[in-house]
N, C-alpha and C positions, 0 to 999 in steps of 0.2 A: 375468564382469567387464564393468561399462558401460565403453566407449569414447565419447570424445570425437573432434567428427569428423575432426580431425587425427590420428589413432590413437591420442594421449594415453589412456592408462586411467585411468576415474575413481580419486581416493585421497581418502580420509578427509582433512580438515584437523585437523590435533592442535594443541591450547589447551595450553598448561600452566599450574598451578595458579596461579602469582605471577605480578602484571604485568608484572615487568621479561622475563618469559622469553616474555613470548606471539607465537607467530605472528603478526605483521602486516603488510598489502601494504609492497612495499617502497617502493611512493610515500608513505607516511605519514613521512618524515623519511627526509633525505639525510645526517642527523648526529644518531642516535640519544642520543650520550653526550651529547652538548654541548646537546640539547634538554633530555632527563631533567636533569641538571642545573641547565637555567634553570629548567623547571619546579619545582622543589623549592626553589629559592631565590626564586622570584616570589613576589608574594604573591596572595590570591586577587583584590584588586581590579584589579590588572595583568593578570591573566590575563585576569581579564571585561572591561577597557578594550582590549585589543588583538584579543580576538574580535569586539568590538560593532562595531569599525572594519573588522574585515574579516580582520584576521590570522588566519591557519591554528593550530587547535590541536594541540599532538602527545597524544598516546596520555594522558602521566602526566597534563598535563594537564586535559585533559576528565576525566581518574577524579579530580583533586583537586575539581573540581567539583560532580560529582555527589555529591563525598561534601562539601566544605566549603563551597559555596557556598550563602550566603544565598537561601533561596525569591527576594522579591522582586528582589534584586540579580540574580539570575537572571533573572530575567523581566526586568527593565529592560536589561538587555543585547541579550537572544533581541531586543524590541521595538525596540530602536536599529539593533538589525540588520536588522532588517521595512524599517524606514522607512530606511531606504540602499537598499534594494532595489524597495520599492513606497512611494516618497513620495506618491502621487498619491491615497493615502487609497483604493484601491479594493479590497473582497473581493470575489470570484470566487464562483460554483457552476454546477454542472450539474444538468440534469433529466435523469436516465437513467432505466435501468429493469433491474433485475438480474433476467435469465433465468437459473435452473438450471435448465437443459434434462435433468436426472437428478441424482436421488441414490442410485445406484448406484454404490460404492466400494470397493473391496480394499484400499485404507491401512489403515483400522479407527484412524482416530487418537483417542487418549484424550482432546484436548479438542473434539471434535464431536459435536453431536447431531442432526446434519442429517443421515447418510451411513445409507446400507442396505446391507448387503452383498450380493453377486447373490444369486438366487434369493430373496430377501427380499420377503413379500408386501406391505411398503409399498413396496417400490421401485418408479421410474416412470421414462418417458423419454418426456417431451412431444410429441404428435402437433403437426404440420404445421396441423392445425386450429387448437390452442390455441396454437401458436408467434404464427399469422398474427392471430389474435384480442389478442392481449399489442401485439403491433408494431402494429399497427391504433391501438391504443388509445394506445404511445406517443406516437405522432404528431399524433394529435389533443390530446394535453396539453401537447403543445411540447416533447415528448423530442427530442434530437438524437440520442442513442447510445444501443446496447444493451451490457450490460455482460453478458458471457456465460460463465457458468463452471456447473461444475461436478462431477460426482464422478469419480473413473476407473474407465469402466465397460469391464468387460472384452469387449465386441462391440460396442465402435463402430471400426470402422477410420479409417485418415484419410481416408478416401470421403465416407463420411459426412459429415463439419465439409466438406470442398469444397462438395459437393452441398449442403448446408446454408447455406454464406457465400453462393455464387451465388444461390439462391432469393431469402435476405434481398435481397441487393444489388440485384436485378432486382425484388423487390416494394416494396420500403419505403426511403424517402430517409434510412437511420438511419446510421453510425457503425458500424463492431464493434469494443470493446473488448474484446477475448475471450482467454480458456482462458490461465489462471496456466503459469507455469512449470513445475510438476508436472505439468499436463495435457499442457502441447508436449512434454517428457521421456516421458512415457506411450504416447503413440501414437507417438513415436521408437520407443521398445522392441519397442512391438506391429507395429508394420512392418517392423520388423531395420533403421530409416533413420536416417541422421544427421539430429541438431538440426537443423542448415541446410535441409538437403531439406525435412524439412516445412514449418517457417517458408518457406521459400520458395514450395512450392506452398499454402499459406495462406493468404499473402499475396496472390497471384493468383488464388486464388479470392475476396478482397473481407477479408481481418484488414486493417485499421486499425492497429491498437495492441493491445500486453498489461498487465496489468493484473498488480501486483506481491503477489497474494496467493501464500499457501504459503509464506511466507518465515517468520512466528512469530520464533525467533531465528536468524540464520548463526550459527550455534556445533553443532556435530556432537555434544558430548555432550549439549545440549540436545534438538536433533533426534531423537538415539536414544532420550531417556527421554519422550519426548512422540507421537511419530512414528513409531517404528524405519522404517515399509516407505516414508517419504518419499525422494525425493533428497535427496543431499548439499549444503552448502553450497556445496561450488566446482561441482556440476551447477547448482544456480539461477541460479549468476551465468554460468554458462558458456551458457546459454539467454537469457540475458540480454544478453549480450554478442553472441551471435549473432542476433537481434532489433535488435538497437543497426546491426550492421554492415549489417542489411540498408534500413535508416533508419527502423526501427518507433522511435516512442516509447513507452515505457511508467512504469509508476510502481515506488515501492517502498514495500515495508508494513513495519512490526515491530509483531508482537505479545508483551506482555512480564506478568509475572505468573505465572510458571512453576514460581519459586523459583531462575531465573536469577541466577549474579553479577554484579555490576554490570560487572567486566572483560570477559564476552560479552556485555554490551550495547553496550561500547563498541567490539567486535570488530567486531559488526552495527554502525555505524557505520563501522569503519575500511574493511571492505569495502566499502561502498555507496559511499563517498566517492572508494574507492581505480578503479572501476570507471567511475562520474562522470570521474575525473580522464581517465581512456582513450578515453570515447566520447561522453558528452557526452549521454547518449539519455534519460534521469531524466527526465520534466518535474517529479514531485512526491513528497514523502515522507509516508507518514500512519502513525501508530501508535495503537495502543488497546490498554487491558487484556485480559488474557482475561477471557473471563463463559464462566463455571462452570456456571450451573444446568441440572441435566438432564444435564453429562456426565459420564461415566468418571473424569475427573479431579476430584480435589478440589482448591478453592482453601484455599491454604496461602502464599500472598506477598500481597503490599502491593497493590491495584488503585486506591488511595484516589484521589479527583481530586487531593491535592496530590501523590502520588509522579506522575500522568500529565501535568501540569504541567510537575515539574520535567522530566522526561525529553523533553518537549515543547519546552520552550525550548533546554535545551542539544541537542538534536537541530538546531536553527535555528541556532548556535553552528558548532558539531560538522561537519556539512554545509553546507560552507562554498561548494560550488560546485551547491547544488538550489537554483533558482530558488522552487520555493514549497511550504509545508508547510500540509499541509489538517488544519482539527481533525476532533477525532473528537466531534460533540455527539451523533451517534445512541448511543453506547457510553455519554458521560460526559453530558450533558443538555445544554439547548441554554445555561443559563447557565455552565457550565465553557467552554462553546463561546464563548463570549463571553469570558470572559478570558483562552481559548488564544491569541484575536487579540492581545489585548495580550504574549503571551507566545512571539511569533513568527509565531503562524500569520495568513494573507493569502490563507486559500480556505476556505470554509463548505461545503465537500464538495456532494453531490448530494442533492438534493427527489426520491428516487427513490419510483420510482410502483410497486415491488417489491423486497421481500429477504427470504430463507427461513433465510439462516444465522446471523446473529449475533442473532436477532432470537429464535429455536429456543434460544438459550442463556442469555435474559435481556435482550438490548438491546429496550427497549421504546418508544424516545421516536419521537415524527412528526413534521414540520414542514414543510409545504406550501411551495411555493417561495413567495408573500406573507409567512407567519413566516418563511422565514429570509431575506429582506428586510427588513421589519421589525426580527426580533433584529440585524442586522446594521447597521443603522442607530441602532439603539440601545445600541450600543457604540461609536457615532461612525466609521461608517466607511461607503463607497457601496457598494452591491451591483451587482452586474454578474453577468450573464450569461456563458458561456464553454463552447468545445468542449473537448476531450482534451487538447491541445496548447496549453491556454489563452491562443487568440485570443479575443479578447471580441466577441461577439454585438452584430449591430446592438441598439440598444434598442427596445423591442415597444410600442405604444400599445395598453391591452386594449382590446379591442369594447366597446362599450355593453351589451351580451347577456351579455358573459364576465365581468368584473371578477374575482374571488378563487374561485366555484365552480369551473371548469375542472378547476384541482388543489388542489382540500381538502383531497383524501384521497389523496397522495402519501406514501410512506413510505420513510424513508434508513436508510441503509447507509454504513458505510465502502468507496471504489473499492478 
């Protein structure tokens, strides 16, 4: 049995089947009955007028949403919400660069088509050569961070990512956004060491920030049928939380398309929010469909742009204390990507100059940091530059030499 580093043992989180009975943190309402009740007597424009100003929604509410509220009326709310928070007309991105430094993996999870299992003759684990060639090359395209993830391979000790953070830190002026919450759980395990210990010696070896993949949905029946050999929902946040304490920022993802019900999506919400409310450490939330192609799993639910939408804006609703929600245009194209801003979102994700995973499953679109300037301005809104913790980048004057070739051939990802 995993332990938590306070001795706690990990336990299963249990969902029950109907809303009124489901587990949820207990900061999501101080007066369950007397919310459920306003809830059910509101009507749905009440409900969407008192989140668009700011109001907290409880549990029933967000699920009367996602099931009766109006597409647009949705979206007009999510946007009223945008603009109480970013008046200033500005979307955000980043130039990063996703290293999978291996795809070597013992998960074996059903919707992946990136992972090899050991002994697997595609399997790789990037030399020093090709690490320092990739980092080379982000810097000369204006990368600020590496975004560093990838498989759980079973012979990399936590030696290794030390020995590996110092190199980067001591060679190249970049950022590390690194190693999902399954990964820092992973090399927990493989060490016999608490969460904390490692993030802590990670930390000082030169982590940055973690990056909120591996999440798919917080709902543990979902996890079991998509994942079994993943952590638990209360391990991700618990990694998560101990990241937070130590003042890492990091993000969070949901991935949704599963054949999930809409009650554990709204779970993945109560949690994210309920954890937010604790420590404050979120900078940003992004979600995308799953893409199918090429794996294990078949698609069998909604991944439409209008179901990504909706779940989009009421996420910006819903998440009422994330400062900012990045779309997903590399998943859904760059013109979905364009009316996710009007439907909340106020970060255009990253002109990444690398990605092997969602890319391996279908996501095929590119868009250089000048397109997503451009697309960005042609939704009526300023582009800006920005690091992890989205401070915004002085503004760049190109060379005479450089103007748009530099990064043509930039290719994104969701952080």
């Amino acid at each position: 049995m995993r332990l938590f580093d306070d001795g706690r043992p990990e336990r299963p989180i249990t969902i029950a089947k109907t809303a009124p009975a489901l587990a949820v943190p207990a900061t999501a309402t101080a007066n369950p009955g007397s919310q459920l009740a306003r809830s059910l007597d509101a009507s749905i424009d009440s409900i969407l007028a008192d989140a668009a100003a700011g109001g907290r929604l409880a549990f029933h509410e967000g699920l009367r949403l996602y099931h009766e509220a109006p597409t647009l009326e949705l979206g007009a709310a999510a946007d009223a919400r945008r603009r109480s928070l970013h008046g200033d007309g500005v979307v955000t991105y980043i130039i990063d660069r996703n290293v999978n430094y291996t795809n070597v993996c013992v998960t074996r999870c059903k919707f992946c088509n990136f992972y090899r299992p050991p002994g697997h003759e595609e399997g790789y684990l990037l030399s020093r050569d090709v690490l320092a060639q990739k980092l080379r090359e982000t810097v000369e395209l204006g990368g600020v961070q590496i975004l560093l993830q990838g498989g759980l391979h079973p012979e990399l000790p936590l030696a290794y990512y030390e020995d590996l953070f110092r190199w980067m830190k001591a060679s190249f002026p970049l950022a590390i956004h690194g190693l999902s919450p399954e990964e820092i759980r992973y090399i927990a395990e493989l060490e016999r060491l608490p969460i904390r210990t490692v993030l802590e010696r990670l930390v000082a070896a030169g982590l940055d920030s973690v990056p909120g993949g591996g999440a798919e949905v917080l709902d543990d029946d979902v996890r079991r049928s998509i994942s079994p050999l993943k952590c638990s929902t209360e391990t991700w946040l618990e990694v998560m939380r101990q990241a937070h304490a130590l003042g890492l920022r990091t993000t969070a993802t949901m991935v949704f398309g599963f054949g999930e019900r809409p009650e554990q999506l709204l779970n993945h919400f109560e949690h994210l929010r309920a954890l937010q409310d604790e420590t404050a450490g979120f900078t940003a939330f992004i979600c995308w469909p799953f893409q199918a192609e090429g794996t294990r799993l078949k698609l069998k639910d909604d991944t439409t742009a209008m179901r990504y939408l909706r779940l989009f804006a009421l996420s910006r609703l819903y998440l009422d204390n994330f400062p900012n929600l990045q779309v997903s245009w590399p998943t859904m194209g760059p013109d979905v990507g364009q009316i996710a801003l009007r439907f909340g979102g106020n970060d255009f994700g990253s002109a990444m100059i690398e990605e092997n995973v969602v890319s391996q499953a279908g996501a095929v679109f590119k868009l250089s940091a000048e397109d997503i300037e451009r697309t960005v301005r042609q939704a009526g809104f300023v582009p800006r530059r920005r690091n992890m913790r989205y401070e915004l980048l002085p503004e760049r004057t190109p060379r005479p030499d450089a103007q748009a070739a530099p990064v043509a051939g930039l290719r994104a990802a969701p952080a």
